[in-house]
C-alpha positions as CSV (number, residue, x, y, z in Angstrom):
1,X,-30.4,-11.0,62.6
2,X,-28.7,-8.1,61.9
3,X,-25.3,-9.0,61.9
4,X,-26.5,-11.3,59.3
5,X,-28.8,-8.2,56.9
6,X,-25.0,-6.3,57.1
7,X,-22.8,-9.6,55.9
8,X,-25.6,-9.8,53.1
9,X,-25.6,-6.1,52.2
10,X,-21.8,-6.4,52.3
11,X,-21.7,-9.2,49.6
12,X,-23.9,-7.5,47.6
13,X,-22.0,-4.3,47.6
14,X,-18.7,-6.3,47.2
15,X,-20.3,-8.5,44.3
16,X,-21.8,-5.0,42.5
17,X,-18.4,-3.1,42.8
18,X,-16.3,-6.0,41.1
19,X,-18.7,-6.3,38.4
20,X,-18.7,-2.7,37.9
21,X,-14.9,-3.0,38.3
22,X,-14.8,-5.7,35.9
23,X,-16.4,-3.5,33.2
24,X,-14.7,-0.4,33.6
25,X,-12.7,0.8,31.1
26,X,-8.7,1.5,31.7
27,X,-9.0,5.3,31.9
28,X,-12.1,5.1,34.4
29,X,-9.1,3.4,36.4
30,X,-6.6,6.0,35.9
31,X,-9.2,8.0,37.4
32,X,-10.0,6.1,40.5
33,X,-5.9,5.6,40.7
34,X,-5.6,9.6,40.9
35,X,-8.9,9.7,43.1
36,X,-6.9,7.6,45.7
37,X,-4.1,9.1,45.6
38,X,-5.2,12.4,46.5
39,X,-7.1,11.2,49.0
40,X,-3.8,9.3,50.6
41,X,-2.0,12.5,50.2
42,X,-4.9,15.0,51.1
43,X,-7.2,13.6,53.9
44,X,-6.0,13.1,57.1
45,X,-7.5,9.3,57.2
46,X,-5.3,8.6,53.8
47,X,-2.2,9.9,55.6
48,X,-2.9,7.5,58.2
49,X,-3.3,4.7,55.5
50,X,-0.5,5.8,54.2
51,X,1.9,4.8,56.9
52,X,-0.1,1.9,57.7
53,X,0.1,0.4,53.9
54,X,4.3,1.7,54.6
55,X,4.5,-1.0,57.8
56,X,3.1,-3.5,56.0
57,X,4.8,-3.1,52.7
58,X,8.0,-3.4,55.1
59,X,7.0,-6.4,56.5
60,X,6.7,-8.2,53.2
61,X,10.0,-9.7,53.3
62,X,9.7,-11.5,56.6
63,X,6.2,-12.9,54.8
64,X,8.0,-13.8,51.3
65,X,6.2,-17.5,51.0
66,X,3.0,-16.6,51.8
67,X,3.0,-13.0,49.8
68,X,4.4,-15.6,46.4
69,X,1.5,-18.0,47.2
70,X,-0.7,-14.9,46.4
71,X,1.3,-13.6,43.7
72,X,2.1,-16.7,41.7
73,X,-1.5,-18.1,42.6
74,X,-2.9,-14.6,40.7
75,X,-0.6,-14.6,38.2
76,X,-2.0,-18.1,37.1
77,X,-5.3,-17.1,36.5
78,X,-4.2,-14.0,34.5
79,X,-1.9,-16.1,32.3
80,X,-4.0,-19.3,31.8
81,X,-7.1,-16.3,31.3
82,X,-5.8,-14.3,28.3
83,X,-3.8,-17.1,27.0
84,X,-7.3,-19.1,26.2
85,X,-9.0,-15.4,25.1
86,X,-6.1,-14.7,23.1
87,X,-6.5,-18.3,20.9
88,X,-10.3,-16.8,20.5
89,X,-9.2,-13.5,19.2
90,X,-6.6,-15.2,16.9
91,X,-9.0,-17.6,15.7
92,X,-11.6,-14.7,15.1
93,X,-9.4,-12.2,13.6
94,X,-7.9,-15.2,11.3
95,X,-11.5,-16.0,10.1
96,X,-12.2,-12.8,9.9
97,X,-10.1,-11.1,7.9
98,X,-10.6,-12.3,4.5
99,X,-13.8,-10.5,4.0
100,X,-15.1,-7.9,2.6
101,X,-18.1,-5.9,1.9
102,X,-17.3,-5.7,-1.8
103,X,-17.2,-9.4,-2.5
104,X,-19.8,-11.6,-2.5
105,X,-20.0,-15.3,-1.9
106,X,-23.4,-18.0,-2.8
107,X,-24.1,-21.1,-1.8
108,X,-26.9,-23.4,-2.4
109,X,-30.2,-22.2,0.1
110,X,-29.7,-23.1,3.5
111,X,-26.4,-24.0,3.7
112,X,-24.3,-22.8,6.7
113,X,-21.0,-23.1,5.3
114,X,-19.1,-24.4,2.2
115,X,-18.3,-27.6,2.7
116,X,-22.3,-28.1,3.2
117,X,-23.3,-26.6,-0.6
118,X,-23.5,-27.7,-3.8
119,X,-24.3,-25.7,-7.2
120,X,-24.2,-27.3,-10.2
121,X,-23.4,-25.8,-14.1
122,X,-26.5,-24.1,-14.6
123,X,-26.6,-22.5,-10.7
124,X,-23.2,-21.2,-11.8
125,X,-23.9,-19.6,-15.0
126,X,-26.7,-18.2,-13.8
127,X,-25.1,-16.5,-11.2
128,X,-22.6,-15.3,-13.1
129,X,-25.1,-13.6,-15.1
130,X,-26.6,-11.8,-12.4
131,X,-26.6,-7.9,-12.0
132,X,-24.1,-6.0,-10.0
133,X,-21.0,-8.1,-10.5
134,X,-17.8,-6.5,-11.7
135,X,-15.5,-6.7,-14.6
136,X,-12.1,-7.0,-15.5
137,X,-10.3,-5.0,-18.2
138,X,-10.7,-7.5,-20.8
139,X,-15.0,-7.4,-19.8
140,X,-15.0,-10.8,-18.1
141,X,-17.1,-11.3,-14.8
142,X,-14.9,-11.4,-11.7
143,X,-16.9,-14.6,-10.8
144,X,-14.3,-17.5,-9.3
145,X,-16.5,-20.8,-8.6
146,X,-14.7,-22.8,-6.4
147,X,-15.0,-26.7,-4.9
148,X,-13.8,-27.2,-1.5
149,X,-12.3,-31.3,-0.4
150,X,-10.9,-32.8,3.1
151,X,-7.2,-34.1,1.7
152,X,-5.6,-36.2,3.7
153,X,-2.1,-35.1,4.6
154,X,0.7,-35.8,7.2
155,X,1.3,-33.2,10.6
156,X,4.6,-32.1,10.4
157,X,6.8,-33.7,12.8
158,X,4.6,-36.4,14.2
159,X,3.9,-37.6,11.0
160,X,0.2,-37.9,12.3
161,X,-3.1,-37.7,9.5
162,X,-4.8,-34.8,9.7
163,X,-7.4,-33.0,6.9
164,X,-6.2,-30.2,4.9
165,X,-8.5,-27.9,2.8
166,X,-7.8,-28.1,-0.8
167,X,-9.6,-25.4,-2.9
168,X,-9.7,-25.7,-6.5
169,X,-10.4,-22.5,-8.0
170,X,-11.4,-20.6,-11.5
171,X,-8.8,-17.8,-13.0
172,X,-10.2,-15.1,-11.4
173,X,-9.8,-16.6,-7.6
174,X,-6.1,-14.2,-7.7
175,X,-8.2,-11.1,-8.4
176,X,-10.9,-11.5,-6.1
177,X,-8.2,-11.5,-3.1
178,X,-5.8,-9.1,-3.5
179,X,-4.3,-9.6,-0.2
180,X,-3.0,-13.1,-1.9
181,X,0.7,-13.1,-3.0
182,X,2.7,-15.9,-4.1
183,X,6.1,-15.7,-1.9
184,X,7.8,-18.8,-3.5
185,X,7.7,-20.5,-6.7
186,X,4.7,-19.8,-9.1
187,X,1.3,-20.3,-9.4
188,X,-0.6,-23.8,-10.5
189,X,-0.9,-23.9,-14.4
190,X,-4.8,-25.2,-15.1
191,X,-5.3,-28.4,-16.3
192,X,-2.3,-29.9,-14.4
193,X,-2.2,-31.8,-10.9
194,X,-0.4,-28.4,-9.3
195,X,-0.6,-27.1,-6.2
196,X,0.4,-24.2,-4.6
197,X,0.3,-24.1,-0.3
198,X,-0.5,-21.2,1.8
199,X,2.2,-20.6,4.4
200,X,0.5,-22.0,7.3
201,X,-0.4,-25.3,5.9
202,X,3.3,-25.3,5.0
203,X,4.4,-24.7,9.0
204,X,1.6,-27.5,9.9
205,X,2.3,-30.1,7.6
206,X,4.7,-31.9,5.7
207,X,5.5,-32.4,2.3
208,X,4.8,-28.6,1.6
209,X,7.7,-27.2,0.1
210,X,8.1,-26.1,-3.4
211,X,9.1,-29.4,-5.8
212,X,7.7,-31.5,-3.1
213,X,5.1,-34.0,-4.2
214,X,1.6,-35.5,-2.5
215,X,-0.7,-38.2,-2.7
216,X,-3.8,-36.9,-3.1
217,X,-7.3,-38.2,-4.6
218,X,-4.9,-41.2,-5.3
219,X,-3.2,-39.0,-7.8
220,X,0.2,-37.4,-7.0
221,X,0.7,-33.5,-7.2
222,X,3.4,-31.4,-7.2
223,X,3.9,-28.5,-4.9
224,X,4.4,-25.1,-7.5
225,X,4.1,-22.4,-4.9
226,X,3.8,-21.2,-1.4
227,X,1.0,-18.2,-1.4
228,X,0.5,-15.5,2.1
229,X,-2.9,-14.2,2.9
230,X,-2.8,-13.4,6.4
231,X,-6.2,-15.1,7.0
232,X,-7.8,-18.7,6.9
233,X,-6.8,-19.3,3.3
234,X,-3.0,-19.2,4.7
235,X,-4.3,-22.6,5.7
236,X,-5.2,-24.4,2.5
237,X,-3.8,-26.1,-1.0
238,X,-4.7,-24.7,-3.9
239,X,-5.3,-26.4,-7.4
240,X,-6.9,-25.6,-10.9
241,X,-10.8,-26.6,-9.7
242,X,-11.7,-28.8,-13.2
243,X,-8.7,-30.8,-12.0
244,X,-9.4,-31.3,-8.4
245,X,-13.1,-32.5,-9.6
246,X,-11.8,-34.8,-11.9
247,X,-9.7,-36.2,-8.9
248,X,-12.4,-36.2,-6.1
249,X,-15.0,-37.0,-9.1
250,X,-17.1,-33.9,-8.5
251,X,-17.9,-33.6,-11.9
252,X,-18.7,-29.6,-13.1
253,X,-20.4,-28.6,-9.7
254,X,-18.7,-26.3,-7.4
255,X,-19.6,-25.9,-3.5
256,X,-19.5,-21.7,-3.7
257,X,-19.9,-18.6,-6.5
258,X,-17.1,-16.1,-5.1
259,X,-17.8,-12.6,-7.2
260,X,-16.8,-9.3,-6.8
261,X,-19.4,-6.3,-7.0
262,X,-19.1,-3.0,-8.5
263,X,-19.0,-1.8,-5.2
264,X,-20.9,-2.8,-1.7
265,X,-23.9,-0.9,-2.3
266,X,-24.6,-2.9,-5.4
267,X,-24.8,-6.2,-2.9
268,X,-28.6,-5.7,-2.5
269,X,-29.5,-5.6,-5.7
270,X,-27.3,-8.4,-6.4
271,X,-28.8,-10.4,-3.6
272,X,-32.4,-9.6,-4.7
273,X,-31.6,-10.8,-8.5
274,X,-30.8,-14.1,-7.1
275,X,-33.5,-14.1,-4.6
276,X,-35.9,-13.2,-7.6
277,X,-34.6,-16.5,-10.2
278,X,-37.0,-19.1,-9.5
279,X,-34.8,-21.9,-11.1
280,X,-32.1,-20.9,-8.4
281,X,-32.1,-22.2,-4.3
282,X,-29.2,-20.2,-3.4
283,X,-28.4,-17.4,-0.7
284,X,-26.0,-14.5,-1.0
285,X,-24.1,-12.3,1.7
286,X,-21.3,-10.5,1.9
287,X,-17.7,-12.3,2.4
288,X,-17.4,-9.9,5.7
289,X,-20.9,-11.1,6.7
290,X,-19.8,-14.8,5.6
291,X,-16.9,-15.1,7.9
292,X,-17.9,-13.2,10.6
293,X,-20.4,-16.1,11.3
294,X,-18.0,-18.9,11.0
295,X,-16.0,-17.1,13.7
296,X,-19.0,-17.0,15.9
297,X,-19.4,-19.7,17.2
298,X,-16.1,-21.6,17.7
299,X,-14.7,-18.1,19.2
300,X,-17.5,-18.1,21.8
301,X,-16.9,-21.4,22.5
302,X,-13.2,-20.9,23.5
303,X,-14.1,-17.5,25.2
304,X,-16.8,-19.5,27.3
305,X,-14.1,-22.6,28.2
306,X,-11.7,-19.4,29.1
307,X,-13.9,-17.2,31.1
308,X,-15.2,-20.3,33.3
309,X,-11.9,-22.1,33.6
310,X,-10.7,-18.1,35.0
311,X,-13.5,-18.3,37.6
312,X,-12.7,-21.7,38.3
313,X,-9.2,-20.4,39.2
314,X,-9.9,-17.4,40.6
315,X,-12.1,-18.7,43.1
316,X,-9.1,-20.7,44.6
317,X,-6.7,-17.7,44.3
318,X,-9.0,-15.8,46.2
319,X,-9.4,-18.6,49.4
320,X,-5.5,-18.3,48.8
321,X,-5.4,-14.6,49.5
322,X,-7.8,-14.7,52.2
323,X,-5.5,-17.5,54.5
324,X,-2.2,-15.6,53.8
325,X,-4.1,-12.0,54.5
326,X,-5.6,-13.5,57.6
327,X,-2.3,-15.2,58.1
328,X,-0.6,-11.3,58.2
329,X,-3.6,-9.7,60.1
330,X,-3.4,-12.0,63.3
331,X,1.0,-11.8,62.8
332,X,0.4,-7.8,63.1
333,X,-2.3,-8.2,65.9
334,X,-0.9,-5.9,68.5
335,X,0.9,-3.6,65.7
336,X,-2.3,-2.9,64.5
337,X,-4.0,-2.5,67.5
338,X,-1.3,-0.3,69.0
339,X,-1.8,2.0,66.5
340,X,-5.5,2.0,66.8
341,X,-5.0,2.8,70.6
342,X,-2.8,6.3,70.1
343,X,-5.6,7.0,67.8
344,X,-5.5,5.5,64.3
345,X,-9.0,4.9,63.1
346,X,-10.3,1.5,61.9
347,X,-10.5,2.8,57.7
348,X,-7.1,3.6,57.5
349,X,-6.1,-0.1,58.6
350,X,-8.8,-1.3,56.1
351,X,-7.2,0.4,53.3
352,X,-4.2,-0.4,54.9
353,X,-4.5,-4.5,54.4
354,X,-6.4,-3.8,51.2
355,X,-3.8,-1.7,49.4
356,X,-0.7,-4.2,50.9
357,X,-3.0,-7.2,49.2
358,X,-3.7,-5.2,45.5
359,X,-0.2,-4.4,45.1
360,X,0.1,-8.3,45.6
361,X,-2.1,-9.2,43.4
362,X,-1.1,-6.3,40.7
363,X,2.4,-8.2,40.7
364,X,0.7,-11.3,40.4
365,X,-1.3,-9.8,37.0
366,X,1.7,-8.0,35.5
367,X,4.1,-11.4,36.1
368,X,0.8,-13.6,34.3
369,X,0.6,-10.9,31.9
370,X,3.9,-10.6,31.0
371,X,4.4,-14.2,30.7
372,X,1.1,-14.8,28.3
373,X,2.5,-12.0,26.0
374,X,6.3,-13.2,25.9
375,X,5.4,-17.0,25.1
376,X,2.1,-17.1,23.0
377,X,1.3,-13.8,21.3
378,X,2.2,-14.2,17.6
379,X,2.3,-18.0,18.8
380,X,1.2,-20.7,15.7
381,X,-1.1,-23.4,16.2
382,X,-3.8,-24.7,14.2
383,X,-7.6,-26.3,15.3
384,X,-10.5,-27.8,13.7
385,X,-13.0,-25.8,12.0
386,X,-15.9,-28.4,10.3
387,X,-13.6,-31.4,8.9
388,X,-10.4,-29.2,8.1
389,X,-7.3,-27.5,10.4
390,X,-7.0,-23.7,10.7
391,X,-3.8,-22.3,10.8
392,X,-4.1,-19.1,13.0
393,X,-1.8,-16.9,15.5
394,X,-2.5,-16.3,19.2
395,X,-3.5,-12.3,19.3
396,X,-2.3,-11.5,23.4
397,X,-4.1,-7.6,22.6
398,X,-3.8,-4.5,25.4
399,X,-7.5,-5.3,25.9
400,X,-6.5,-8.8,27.0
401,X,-3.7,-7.9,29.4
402,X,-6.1,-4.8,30.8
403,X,-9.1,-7.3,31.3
404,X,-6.2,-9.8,32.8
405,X,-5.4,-6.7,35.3
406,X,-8.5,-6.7,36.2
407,X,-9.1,-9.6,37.0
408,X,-6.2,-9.7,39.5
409,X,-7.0,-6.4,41.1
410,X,-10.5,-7.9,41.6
411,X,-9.2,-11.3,43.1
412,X,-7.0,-8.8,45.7
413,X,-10.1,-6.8,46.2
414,X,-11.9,-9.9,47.6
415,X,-9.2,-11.6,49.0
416,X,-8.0,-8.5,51.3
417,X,-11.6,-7.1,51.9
418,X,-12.5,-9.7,55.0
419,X,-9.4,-9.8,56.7
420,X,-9.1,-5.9,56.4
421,X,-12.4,-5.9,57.8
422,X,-11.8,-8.2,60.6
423,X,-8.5,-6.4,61.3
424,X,-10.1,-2.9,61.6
425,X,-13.3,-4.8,64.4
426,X,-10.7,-6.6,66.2
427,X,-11.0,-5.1,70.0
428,X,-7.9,-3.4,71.2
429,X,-7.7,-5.2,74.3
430,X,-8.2,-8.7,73.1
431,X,-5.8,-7.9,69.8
432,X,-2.8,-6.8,72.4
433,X,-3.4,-10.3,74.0
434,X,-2.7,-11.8,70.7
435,X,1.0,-12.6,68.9
């Protein structure tokens, strides 16, 4: 019974110091690091673990297939780990990034995005009227309304259907983002079937280059321009809104009310004007506040599918780490009971097997890491996000590849912990019959 209250205390303290480890942030490392080592250069027990962790760091050669299993075993967790939690923050900062606290967007009451709203005339002008929005030099609202349609165009290279986003806008769309700029050709001229493409829908999909001409609404259009954003409207087509009604037979309504406000402050009373119109069903918020929730929840979804795949993996890399570390202990039986006999205490060997196993597993980290950050970050792809594709870039961040160390550091904790342990009770007598 007690044998049994230790191995429970045990896996409680192992389970609270890898969660806390798991949390910590990279300079509370640097300070356990430094804590360590002046311990293994101080103490009299670290010297001793010291020259113990030197044996076995010697003897990695000899053990080269069982040390890889460990290393290449770790560094798969770390790479498939911050690969999936770097398509999460690439997909969040993508969404993301297009807003702002200045600007405004409305939609018709209890709708969750765009593609879900509808405002017609008089829901426009009225908003338009409302107090708080700004003007240009020549006294016009900056007020863009704008309709939002699935068109059907071809994946680039496969040939494939997939659902672009074609906005059609008002004038002042260009001066409510003034991140926009056209990089080829010129902007749409209203009133004719133009398009111009943002330069992720041209990498996704074909027939996106300036002259070239698509089928769309059963109508053909002609490609005018190629436009950079850096955010989730690198993604879509854009066309004179009139027209793209008239083409999708949407009539005068519009799906959202873009406006900019004299500044953010003004937002409130904006919001309350609105809230305040009794002929009006509409909500208000911020384009920063807009976004930020159509990030939510697809970016906790991949986070989620990332985090458990990483356990999933990580529970085998650990079982892996346990055999070869057993493996080694019961190979360096009567070395390590030798030196227990001319007076080596059982800590140092702990440390010993613990610190030969972490420097495994950091290789392991640094080779997933490295990998992860050479092949994806900056990588393109696109996903789904309602009935439309997202263009967006993997973001591989220091934060990733530090919570990627982690994680292998933890994985050598646990996998070197037991057979350190069992290493350090082994009796001397029965350990010098082993080989």
């Amino acid at each position: 019974m007690k044998k049994f209250l230790i191995n429970v205390g045990l896996l409680i303290l192992v389970a609270a110091a890898v969660f806390g480890w798991i949390l910590l942030p990279w300079f509370g490392a640097i300070v356990l690091a430094l804590l360590l080592a002046a311990w293994l250069w101080l103490s009299r027990t670290g010297r001793q673990a010291s020259s113990v962790t030197a044996v076995g760091i010697s003897t990695l050669r000899q053990r080269a297939g069982s040390s890889s299993v460990i290393v290449i075993g770790i560094a798969g967790v770390v790479g498939v780990l911050v690969a999936l939690l770097a398509m999460g923050e690439g997909l969040t900062a993508t969404l993301q990034s297009g807003g702002r606290t200045d600007t405004a967007i409305v939609l018709r009451g209890g709708s969750a995005s765009e593609s879900a709203s509808v405002l017609v005339r008089d829901d426009i002008d009225a908003i338009t009227q409302a107090p708080g929005i700004a003007r240009d030099a020549g006294g016009k609202p900056m007020v863009s309304a704008e309709l939002v349609v699935a068109a059907n165009v071809a994946q680039k290279g496969s040939g494939e259907e997939a659902n672009a986003q074609l906005r059609g806008v008002d004038d002042e769309a260009w001066a409510l983002r003034p991140g926009l700029k056209i990089v080829q050709g010129h902007r749409f001229r209203p009133g004719l079937r133009e398009l111009v493409v943002g330069r992720g829908a041209g990498q996704q999909f074909a027939g996106m280059s300036v002259g070239d001409e698509l089928k769309l609404g059963m109508q053909s259009w002609k490609v005018v321009g190629v436009f950079e954003s850096g955010d989730a409207y690198d993604s879509e087509l854009w066309a004179d809104r009139q027209t793209v009604a008239s083409a999708y037979r949407r009539g005068n309504s519009a799906e959202s009310v873009l406006v900019r406000l004299t500044s953010a402050d003004a937002f409130a009373g904006f919001s309350a004007a609105l809230a305040a119109d009794p002929k009006l069903k509409v909500e208000a918020s911020t384009t920063a506040d807009y976004f930020a929730k159509q990030s939510a929840g697809l970016a906790t979804t991949i986070r989620f599918v990332g985090l458990t795949v990483g356990v999933i993996m990580a529970i085998g890399a650990i079982f892996g780490a346990l055999n070869c570390m057993f493996a080694a202990v019961a190979s360096r039986a009567r070395e390590i009971a030798t030196l227990r006999a001319i007076g080596f205490r059982g800590s140092p060997v702990v440390v010993s097997v613990m610190l030969e196993t972490m420097l495994l597993a950091l290789l392991g980290g640094v080779l997933g890491a490295l990998i992860v950050w050479l092949v994806f970050n900056g990588y393109t792809t696109s996903t789904l996000s309602g009935l439309t594709q997202v263009v967006f870039r993997f973001k591989v961040s220091p934060q990733l590849l530090w919570s990627g160390l982690k994680w292998a550091l933890a994985i050598g904790f646990i996998g070197g912990l037991f057979p350190a342990v069992r290493a350090a009770r082994l009796p001397v007598t029965t350990a010098l019959r082993e080989l």
